[in-house]
N, C-alpha and C positions, 0 to 999 in steps of 0.2 A: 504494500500500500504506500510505504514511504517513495521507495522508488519511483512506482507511479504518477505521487502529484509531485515529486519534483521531477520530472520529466512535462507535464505538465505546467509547471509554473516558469520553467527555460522555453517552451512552446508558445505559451500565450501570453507570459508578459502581464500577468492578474495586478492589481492593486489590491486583492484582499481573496481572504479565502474562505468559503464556508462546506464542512463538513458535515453532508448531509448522511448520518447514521440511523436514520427515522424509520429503517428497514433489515439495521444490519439485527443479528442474534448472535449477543456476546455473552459469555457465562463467566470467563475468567481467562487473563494472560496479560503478563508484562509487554508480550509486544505490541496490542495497539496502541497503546504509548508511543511508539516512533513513529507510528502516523502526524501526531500532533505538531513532530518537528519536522514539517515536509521542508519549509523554506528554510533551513538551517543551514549555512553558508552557501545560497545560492543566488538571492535577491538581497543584498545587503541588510540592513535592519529589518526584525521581522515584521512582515504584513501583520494588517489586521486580521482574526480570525475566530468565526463561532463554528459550534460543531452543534447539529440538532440530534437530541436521541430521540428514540422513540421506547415504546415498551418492552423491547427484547432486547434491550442494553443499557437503560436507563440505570438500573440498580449495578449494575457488574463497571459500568464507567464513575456513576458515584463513588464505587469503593476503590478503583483504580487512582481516581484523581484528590478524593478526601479521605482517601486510607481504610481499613474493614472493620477497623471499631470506631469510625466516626458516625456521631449521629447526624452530621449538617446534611441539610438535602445539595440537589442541584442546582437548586435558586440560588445558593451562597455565591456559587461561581459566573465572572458574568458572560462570561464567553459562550455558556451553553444555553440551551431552549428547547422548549419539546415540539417547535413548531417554525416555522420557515418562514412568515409574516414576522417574528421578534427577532430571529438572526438577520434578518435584511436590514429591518430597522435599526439594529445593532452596527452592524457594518458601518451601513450610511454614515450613522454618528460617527463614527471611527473615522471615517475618510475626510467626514468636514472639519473634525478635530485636526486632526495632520494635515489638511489645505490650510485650514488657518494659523497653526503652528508653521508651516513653511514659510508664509508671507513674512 
């Protein structure tokens, strides 16, 4: 998966990236963790990025990302959404934050 969107991010040239997981079915593993670092030394600073789960990964990416004896949900984190309308909207923010930090 990492391979793939950095092959992907040297093809297209993205300003941002969203990870749509809304269909994957994850139970447990360290390695989608390096999916997260698709753009890691390939696009200089990293892009912006949300990643949407859905029901068959939402609990197995909580305990990946806030550890297996954490009680915080998903919502703690901002990058994630169970829905593709909030990660866009997230983005967006993202992008006009860093337009306007550029100027």
């Amino acid at each position: 998966m990492k391979a793939m969107g950095q092959a992907a991010l040297e093809a297209w040239r993205v300003n941002a990236i969203i990870l749509d997981w809304s269909d994957l079915k994850y139970e447990w593993g360290d390695m989608l963790e390096l999916a997260l670092d698709i753009d890691t030394g390939c696009c200089g600073p990293a892009l912006p990025m949300a990643v949407i789960v859905g029901p068959s990964c939402k609990e197995a990416v909580r305990t990946l990302l806030l550890g297996i004896h954490s009680d915080k949900g998903l919502e703690t984190i901002e990058w994630v959404f169970k829905n593709k309308d909030e990660a866009i909207d997230y983005i967006e923010k993202q992008l006009q934050k860093a337009d306007a930090t550029a100027r």
